[in-house]
BATI-897034 format. One line per field, with one value per atom (N, C-alpha, C, O, CB): residue number from 1; atom name; x, y, z. Coordinates in nm, 4 decimals, padded with zeros to 6 digits, always signed. Glycine has a CB too. Layout:
seq: c(NUM/...)
atom: c(CA/...)
px: c(X/...)
py: c(Y/...)
pz: c(Z/...)
//
This chain:
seq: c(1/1/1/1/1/2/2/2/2/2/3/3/3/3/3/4/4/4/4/4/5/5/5/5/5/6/6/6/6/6/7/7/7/7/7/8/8/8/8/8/9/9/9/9/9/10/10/10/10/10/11/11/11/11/11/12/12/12/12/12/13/13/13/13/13/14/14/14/14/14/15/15/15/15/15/16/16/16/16/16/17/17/17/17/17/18/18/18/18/18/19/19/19/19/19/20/20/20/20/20/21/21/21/21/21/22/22/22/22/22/23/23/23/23/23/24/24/24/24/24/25/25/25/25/25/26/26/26/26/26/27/27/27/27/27/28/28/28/28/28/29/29/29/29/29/30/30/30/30/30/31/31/31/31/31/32/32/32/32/32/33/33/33/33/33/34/34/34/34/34/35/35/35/35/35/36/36/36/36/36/37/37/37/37/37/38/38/38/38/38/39/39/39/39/39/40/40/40/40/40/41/41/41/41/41/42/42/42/42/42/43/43/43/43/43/44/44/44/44/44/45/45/45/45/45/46/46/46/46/46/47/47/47/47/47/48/48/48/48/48/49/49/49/49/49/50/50/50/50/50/51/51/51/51/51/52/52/52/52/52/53/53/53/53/53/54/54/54/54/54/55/55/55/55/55/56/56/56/56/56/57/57/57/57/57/58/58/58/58/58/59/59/59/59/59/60/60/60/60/60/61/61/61/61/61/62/62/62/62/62/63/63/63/63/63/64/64/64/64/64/65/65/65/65/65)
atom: c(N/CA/C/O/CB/N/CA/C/O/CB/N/CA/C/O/CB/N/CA/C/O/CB/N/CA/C/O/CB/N/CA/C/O/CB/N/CA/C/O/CB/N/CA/C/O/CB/N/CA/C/O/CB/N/CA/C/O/CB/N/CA/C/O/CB/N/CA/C/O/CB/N/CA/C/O/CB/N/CA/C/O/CB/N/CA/C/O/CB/N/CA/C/O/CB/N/CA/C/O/CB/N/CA/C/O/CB/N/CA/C/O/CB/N/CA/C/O/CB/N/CA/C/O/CB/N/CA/C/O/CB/N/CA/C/O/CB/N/CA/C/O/CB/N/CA/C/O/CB/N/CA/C/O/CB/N/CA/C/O/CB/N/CA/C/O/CB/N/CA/C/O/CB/N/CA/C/O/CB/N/CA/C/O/CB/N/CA/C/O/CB/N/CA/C/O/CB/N/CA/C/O/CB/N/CA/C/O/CB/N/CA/C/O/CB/N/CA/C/O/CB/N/CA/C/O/CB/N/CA/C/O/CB/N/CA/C/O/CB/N/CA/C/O/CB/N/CA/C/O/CB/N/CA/C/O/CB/N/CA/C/O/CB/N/CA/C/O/CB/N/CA/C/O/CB/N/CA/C/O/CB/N/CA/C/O/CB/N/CA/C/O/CB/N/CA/C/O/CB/N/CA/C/O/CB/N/CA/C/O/CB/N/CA/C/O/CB/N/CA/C/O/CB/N/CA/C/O/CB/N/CA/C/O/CB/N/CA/C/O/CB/N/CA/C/O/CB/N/CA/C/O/CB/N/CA/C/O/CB/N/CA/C/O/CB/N/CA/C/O/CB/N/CA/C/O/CB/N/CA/C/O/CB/N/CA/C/O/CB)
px: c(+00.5433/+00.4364/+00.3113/+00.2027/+00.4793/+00.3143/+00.2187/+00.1083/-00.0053/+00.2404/+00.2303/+00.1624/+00.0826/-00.0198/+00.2289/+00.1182/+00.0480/-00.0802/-00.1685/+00.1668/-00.0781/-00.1788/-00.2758/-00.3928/-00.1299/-00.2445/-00.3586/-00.4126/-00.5083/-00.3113/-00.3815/-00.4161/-00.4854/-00.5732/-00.3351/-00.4555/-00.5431/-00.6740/-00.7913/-00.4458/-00.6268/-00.7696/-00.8965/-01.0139/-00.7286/-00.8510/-00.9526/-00.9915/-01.0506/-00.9251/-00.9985/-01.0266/-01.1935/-01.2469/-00.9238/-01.2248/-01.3907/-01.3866/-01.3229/-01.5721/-01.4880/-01.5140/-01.5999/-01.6519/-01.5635/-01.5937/-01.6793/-01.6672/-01.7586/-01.8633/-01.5188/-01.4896/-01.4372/-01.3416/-01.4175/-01.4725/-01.4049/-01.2460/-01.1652/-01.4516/-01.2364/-01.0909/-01.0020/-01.0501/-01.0252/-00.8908/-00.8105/-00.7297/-00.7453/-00.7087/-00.6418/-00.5910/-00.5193/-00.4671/-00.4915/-00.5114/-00.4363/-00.5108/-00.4605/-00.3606/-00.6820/-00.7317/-00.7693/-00.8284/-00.7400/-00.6767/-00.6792/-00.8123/-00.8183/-00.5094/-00.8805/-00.9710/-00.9303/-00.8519/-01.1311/-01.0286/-00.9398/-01.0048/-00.9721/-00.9595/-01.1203/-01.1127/-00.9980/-00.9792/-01.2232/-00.9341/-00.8358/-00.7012/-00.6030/-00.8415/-00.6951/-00.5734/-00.6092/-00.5253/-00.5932/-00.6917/-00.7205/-00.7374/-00.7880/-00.7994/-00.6775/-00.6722/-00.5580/-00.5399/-00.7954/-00.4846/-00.3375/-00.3119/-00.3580/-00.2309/-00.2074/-00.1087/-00.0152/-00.0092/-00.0555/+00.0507/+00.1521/+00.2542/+00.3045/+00.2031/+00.2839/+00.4173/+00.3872/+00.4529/+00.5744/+00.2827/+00.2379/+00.1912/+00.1703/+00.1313/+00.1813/+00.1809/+00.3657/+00.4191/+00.1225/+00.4127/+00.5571/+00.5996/+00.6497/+00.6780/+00.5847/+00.6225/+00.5387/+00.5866/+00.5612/+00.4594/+00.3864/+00.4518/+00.4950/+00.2042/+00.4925/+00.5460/+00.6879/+00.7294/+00.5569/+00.7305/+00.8937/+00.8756/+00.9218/+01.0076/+00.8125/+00.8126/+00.7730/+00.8030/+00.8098/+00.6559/+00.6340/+00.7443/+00.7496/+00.5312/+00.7987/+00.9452/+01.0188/+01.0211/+01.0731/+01.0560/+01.1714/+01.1095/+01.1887/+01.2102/+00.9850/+00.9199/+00.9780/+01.0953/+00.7446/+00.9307/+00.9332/+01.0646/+01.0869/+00.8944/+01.1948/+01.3212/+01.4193/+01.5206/+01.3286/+01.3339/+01.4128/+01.2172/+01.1415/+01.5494/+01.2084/+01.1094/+01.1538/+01.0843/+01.0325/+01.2999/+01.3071/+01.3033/+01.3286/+01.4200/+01.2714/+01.2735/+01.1226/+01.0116/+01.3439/+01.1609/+01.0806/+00.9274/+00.9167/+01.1643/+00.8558/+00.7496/+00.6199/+00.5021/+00.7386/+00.6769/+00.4943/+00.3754/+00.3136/+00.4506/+00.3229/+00.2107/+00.1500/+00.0377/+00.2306/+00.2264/+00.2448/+00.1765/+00.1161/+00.3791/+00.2049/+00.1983/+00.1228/+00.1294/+00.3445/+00.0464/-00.1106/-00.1955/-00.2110/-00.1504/-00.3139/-00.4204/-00.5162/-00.5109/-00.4003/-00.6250/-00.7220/-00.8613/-00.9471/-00.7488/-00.8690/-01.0161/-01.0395/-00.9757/-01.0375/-01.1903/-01.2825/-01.4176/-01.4776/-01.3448/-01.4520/-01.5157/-01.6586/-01.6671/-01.4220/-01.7804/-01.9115/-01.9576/-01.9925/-01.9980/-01.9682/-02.0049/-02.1775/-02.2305/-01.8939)
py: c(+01.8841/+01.7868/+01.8538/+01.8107/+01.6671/+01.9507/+01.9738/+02.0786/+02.1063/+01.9636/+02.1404/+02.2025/+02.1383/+02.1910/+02.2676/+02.0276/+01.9186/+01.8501/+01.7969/+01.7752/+01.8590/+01.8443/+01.9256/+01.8876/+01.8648/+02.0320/+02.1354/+02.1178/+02.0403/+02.3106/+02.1632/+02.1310/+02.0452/+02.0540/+02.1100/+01.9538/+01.7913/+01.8444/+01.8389/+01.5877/+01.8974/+01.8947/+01.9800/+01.9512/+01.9815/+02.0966/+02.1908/+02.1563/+02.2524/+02.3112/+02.0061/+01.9746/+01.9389/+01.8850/+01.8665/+01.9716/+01.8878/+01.7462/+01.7198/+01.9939/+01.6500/+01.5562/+01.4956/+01.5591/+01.5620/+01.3937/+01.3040/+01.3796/+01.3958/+01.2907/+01.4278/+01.4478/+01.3609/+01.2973/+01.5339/+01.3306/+01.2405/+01.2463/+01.3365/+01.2872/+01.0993/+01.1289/+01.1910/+01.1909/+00.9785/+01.2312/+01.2874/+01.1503/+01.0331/+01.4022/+01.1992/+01.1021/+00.9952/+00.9042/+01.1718/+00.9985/+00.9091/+00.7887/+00.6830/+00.9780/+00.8394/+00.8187/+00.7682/+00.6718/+00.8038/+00.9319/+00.8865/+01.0285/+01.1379/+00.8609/+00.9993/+01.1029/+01.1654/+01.1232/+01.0357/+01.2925/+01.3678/+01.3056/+01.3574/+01.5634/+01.1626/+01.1258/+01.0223/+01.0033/+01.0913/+00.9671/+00.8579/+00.9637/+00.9007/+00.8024/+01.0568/+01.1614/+01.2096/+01.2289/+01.3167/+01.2153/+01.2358/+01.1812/+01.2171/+01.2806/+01.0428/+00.9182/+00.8580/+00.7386/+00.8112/+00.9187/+00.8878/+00.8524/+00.9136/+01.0361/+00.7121/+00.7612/+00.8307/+00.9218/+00.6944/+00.8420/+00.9282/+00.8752/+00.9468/+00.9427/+00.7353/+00.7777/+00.7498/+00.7222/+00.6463/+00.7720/+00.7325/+00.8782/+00.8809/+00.6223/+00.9645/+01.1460/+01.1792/+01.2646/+01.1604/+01.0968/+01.1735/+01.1501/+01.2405/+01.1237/+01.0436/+01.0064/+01.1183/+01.1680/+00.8250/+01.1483/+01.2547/+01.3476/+01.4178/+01.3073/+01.3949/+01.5101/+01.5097/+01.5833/+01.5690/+01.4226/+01.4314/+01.4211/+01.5124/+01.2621/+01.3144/+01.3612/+01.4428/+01.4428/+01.3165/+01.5482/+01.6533/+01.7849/+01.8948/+01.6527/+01.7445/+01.8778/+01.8138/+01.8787/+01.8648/+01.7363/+01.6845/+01.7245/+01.7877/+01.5199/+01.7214/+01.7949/+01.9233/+01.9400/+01.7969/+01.9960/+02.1421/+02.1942/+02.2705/+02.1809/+02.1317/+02.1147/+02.1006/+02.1576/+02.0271/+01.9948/+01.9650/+01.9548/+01.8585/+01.7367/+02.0702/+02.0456/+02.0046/+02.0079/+02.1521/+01.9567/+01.8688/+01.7602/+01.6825/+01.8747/+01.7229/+01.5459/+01.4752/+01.5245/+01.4510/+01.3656/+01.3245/+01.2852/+01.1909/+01.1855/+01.3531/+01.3271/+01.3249/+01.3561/+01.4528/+01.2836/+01.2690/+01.2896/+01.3903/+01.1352/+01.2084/+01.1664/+01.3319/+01.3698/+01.0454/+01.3960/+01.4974/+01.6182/+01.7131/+01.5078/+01.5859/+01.7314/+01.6701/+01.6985/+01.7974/+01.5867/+01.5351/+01.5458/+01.5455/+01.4114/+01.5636/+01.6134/+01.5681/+01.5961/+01.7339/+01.4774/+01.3887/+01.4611/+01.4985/+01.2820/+01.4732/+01.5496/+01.4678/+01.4055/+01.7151/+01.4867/+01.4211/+01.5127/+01.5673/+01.2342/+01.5188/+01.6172/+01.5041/+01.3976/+01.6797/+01.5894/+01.5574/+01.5878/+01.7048/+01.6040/+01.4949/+01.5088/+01.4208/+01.4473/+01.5079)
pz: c(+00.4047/+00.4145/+00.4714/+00.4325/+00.5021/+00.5558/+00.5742/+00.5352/+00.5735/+00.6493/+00.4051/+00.3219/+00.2367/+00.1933/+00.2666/+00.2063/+00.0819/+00.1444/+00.0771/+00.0308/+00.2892/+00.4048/+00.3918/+00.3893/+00.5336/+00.3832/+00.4194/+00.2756/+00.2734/+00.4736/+00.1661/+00.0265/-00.0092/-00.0951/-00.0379/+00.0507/+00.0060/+00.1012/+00.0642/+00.0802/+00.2333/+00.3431/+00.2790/+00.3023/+00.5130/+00.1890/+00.1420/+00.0424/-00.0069/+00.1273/-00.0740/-00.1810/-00.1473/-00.0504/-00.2353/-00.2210/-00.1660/-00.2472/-00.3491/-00.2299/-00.1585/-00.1493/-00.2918/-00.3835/-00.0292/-00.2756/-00.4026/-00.5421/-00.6230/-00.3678/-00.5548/-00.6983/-00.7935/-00.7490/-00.7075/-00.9336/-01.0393/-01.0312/-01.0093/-01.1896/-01.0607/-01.0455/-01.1937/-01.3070/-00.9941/-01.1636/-01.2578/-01.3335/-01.2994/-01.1798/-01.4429/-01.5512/-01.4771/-01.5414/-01.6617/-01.3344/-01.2751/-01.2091/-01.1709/-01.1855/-01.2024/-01.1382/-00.9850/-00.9364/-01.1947/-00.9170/-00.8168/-00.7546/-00.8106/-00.7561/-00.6646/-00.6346/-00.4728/-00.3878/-00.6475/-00.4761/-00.3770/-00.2191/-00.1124/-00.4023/-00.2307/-00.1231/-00.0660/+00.0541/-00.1128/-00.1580/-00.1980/-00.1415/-00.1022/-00.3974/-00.1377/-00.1455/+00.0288/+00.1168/-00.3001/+00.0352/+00.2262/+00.3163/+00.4227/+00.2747/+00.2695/+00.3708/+00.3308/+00.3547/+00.3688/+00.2779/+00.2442/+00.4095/+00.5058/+00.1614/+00.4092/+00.5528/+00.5896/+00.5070/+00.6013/+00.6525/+00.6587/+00.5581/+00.4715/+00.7991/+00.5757/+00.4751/+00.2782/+00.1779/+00.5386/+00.3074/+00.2023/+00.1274/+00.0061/+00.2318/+00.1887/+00.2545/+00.2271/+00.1564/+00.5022/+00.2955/+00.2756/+00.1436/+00.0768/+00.3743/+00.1036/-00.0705/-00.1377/-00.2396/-00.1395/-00.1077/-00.2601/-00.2231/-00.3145/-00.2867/-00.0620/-00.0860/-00.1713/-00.2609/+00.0418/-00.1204/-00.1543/-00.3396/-00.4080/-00.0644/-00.3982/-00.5156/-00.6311/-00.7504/-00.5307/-00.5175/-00.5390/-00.5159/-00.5709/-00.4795/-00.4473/-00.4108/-00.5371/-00.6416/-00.2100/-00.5329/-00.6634/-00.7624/-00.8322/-00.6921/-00.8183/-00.9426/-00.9101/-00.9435/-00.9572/-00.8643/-00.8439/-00.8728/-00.9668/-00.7056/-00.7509/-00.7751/-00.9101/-00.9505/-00.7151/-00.9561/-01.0949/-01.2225/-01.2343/-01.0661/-01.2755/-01.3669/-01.4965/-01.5981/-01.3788/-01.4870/-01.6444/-01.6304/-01.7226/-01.7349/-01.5139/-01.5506/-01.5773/-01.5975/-01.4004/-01.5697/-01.6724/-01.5760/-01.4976/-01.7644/-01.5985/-01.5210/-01.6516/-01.6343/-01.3880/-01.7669/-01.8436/-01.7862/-01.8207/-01.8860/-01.6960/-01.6524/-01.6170/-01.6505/-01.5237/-01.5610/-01.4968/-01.5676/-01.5177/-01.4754/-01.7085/-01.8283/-01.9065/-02.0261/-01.9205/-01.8687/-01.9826/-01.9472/-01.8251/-02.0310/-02.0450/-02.0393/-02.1435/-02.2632/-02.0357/-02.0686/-02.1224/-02.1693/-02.0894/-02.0147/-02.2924/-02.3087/-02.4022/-02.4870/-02.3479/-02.3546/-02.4955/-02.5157/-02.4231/-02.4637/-02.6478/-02.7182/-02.7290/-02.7902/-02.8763/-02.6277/-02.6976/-02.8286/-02.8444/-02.6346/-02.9480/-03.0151/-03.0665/-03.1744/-03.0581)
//
């Protein structure tokens, strides 16, 4: 956890959010156990990378045309 701490602490501020739309000020005011859940289902990713985490392995682009 408190690796996922420090990580979140060095993100800079007032960035767009990602496909989840969650942003990295939203991610640094996490509470604690709300901090322990990302970690833990961040170790279980890592742990087991076949399961099923979609959300996880997409990637939203759109082309200025």
């Amino acid at each position: 956890m408190k690796e996922i701490k420090t990580v979140i602490n060095k993100m800079k501020n007032n960035k767009a959010p990602g496909i989840m739309g969650v942003t990295t000020d939203m991610l640094k005011n996490l509470p604690d156990e709300a901090l322990k859940f990302l970690t833990d289902i961040t170790q279980n990713y890592w742990d087991n990378p076949n399961t099923d985490f979609p959300s996880w392995h997409a990637t939203k682009l759109r082309l200025n045309t």
